[in-house]
N, C-alpha and C positions, 0 to 999 in steps of 0.2 A: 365649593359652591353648591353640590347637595344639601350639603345641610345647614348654611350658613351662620356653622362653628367658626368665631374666628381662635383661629388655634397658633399665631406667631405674630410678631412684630421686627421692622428691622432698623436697626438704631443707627439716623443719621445725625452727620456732624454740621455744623451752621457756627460761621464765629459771629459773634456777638459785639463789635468795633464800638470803643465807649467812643469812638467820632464820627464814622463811616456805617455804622446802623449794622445790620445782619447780612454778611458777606456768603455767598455761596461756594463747596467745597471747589468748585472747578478752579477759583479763583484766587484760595491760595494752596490746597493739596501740591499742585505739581511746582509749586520753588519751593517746596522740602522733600520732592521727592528722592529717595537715594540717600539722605543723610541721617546725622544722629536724632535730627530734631523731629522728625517720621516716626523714630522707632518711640520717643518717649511720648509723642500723640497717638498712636497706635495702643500702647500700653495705658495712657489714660483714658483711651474710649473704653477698652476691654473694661477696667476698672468701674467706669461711670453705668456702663450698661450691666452687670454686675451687682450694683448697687442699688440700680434701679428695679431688676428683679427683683431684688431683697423687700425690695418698700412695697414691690407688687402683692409680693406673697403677704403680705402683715395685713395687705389688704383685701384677700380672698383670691386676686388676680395672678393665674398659674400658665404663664404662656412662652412659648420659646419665642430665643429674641438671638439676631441673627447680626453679626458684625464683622464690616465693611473688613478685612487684614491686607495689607501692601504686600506685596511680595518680599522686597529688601524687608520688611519689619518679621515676615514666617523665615525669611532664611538665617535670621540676628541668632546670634551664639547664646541670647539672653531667653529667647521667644517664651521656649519650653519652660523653663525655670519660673520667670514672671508670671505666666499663665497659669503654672500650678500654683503658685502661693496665691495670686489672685480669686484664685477657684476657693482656696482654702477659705479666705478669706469671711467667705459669703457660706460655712456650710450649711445652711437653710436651700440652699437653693441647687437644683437636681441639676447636674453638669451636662446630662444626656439633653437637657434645653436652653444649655447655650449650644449658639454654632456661628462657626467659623466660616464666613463669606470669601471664599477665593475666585478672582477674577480668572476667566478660561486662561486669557490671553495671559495674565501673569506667571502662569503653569509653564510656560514656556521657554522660562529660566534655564532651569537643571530639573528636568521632569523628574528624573532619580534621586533628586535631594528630597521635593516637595512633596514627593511621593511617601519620603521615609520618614520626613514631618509630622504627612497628615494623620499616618499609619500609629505613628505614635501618641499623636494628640487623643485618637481615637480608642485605645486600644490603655494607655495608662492613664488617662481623665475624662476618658466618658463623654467628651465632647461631641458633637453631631458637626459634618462639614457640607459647604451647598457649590458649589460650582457654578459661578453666578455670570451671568451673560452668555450663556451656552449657546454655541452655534457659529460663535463670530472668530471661533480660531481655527486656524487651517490645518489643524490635526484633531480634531474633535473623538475621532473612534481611538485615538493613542489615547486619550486624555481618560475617556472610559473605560480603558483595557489599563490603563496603568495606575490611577487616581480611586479610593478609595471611598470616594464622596458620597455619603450617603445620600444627597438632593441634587438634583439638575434643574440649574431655573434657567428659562428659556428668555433669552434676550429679548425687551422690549421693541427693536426696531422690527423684529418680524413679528411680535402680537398686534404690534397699532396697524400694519397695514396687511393681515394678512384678510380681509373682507375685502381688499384692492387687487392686491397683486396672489396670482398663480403659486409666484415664486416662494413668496413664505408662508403661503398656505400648505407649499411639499416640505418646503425645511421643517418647520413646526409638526408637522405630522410623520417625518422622517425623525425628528427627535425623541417623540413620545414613544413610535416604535422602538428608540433603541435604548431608550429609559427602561421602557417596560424589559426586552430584551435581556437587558444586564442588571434589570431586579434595583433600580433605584427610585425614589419618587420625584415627580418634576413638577413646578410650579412656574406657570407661566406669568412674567411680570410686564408692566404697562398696560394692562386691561383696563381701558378704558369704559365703555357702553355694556348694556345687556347682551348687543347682538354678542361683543364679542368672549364676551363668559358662557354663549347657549352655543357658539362653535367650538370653543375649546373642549365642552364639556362631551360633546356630540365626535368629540377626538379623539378623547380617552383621559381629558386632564380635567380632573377635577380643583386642584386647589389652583387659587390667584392670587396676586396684590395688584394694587393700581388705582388710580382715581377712581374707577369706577366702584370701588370698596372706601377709600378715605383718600385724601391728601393728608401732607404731612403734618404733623402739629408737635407741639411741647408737650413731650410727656407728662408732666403735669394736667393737661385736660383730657389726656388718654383714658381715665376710668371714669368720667362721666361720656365721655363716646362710647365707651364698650358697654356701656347701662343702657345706652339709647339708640344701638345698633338697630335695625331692622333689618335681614337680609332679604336680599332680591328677589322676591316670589315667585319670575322666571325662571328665574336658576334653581330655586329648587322645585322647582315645575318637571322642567325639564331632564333634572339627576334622579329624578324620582320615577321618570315613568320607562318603563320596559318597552324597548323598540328594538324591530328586526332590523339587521344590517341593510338590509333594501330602506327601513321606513325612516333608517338615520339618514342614509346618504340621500334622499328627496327633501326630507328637513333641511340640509346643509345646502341644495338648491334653492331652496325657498329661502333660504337667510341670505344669501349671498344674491339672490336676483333681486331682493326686497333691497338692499343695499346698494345694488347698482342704479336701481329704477330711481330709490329716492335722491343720490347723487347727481344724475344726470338732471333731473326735474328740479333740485334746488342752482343748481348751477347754468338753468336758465333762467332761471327764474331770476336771478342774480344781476348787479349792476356788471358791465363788462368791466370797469374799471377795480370788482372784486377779485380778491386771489384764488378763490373758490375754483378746482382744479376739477377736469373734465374726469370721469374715470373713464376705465379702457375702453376704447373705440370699436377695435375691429373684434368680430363676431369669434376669430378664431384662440383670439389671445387675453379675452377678458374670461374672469373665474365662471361665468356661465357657460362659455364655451371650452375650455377645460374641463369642467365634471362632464361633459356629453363626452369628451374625448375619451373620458378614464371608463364614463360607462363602458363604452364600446365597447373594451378592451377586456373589460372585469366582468362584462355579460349577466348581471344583475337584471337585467330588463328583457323584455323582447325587443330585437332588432325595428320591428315596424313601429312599436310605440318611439322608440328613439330617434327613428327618421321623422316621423311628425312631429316631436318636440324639437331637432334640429328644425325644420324647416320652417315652426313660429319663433324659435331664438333669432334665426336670420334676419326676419320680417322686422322684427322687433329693432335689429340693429339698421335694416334698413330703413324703417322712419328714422332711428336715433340720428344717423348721420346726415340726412335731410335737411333733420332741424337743426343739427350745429351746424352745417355749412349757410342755413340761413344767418342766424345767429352770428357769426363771426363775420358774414357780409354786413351786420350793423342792420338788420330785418327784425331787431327781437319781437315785434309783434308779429309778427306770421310766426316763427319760433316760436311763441307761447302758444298761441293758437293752436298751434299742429301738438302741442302737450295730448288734446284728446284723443286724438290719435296713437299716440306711442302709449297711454297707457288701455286704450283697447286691445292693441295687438299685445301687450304684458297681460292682459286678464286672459288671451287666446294660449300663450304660453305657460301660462300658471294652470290653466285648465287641461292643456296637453301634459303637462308632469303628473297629472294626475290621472292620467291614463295609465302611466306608467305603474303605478301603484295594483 
């Protein structure tokens, strides 16, 4: 996101029904899961994307491309064999950029098999492997200490909401630490928005994928997008400028409370009958009152400045709750109304983090 190189691509499968139109994987992947007819779709994706590199290359286009593999299809007695003549195949094209996509949760097989797999993969065909959905298995530090993975990409369900919740704002930053820790790279996947490519980046993670870079498309109009890219002037706004660890973490307040403020303010603004969800309510458990807590603790600040920005955070929630309890009594004009109010007390608060500074 520094530098807004797009430097990989990852090769997804869509069947194609000459009656039923364009079928998505969820829909028929799992009734072949486990059998023969997996291992011989697995071998023609590797094949296809493969192939596709090839045409990349003929056409100036030099980029790693990263495919989906089943567990039952890495454990098949055939994997290794297929995969090397496959490689051979295409010798134009540098094996160190292909990579093998292994789901966390599918590790979970025979860690000792998958391990001696990946070891192999890597080690007699130069291939790169990513550990894909990181976070979501219940032994994540085995999977690091044991798994060879060159990449950790960190599960989509904690990047889309981690500007909501607490919670996967610590897993996600507890992941990056232990990327970094054991010397792997990690790429965070489902990045949506700017905000949430200027937090990651304010993290420690620089690379992404996600709508927020492309939706998916047909390889085929893949090199007229990559002609016509523009990267996010934010994002390399952002990866480009030198900040002290005090002047990230008040950035990461100011992202996170601009995301609260404008959530709760669109979601009165909203018909009741829309699904448009409240964000956190209470002062102690929403991500603005979390970073006051971690402050405290990490003593980056002076305690007095901290007390006065707790005490306009409060304020702030105490209009907030006002107005949804009008709001939900079916008042929404008095609710919009009192908007002026909640976003005074938010300019009082943004002006108190800046004290802290």
């Amino acid at each position: 996101m520094a530098t807004g190189d797009v430097f990989g691509a990852e090769a997804l499968i869509r069947w194609m029904h000459p009656e039923n139109g364009l079928i998505p994987p969820l829909d028929f992947l799992p009734v072949i899961d486990g059998t023969d007819l997996e291992l011989q779709v697995g071998d023609w994706v590797i094949n296809q994307a493969l192939q596709q590199m090839d045409s990349w290359l003929a056409q100036g286009i030099k980029l790693e491309v990263s495919v989906n593999i089943a567990s039952h299809h890495l454990q098949s007695e055939s994997f290794f064999a297929n995969l090397e003549t496959a490689l051979a195949r295409y010798p134009a094209v540098d094996s160190q950029y292909f990579q093998l996509e292994i789901l966390e949760s599918s590790a979970l097989g025979d860690l000792q098999i998958i391990s001696q797999i990946i070891k192999t993969c890597q080690e007699a065909l130069g291939v790169n492997v990513a550990l894909d959905d990181f976070g979501t298995g219940y032994s994540s530090l085995t999977h690091l200490r044991s798994l060879t993975a060159n990449t950790i990409k960190i599960d989509q369900s904690f990047v889309r909401d981690m500007l909501d919740d607490p919670d996967d704002y610590t897993i996600i930053d507890g992941v990056i630490g232990l990327a970094d820790s054991f010397g792997r790279k990690v790429i965070a996947e489902g990045v949506e928005t700017t905000e949430h490519g200027l937090m990651l980046q304010m993290m420690g993670c620089k690379e992404a994928q996600g709508y927020g870079i492309a939706k998916p498309m047909p390889a085929t109009n893949f090199a007229e997008w990559l002609s016509n890219y523009i990267p996010n002037q934010e994002w390399f706004t952002c990866g480009n400028k030198i900040r002290t660890a005090k002047e990230t973490k008040i950035k990461l307040f100011r992202l996170i409370t601009e995301h609260w403020k404008n959530k709760f303010v669109l979601k009165v603004q909203s018909s009741p009958e829309d699904n448009q969800q409240w964000p956190i309510m209470s002062e102690k458990h929403d991500p603005c009152g979390q970073w006051i807590k971690r402050a405290h603790k990490e003593r980056f600040f002076g305690q007095a400045s901290l007390t006065h920005l707790e005490t306009a955070h409060d304020n702030v929630h105490f209009i907030a709750q006002a107005i949804q309890l009008s709001y939900q009594e079916g008042e929404t004009d008095k609710a919009r109304g009192s908007l002026e109010g909640l976003i005074a007390a938010y300019s009082e608060m943004t002006n108190a983090v800046g004290l802290c500074e």
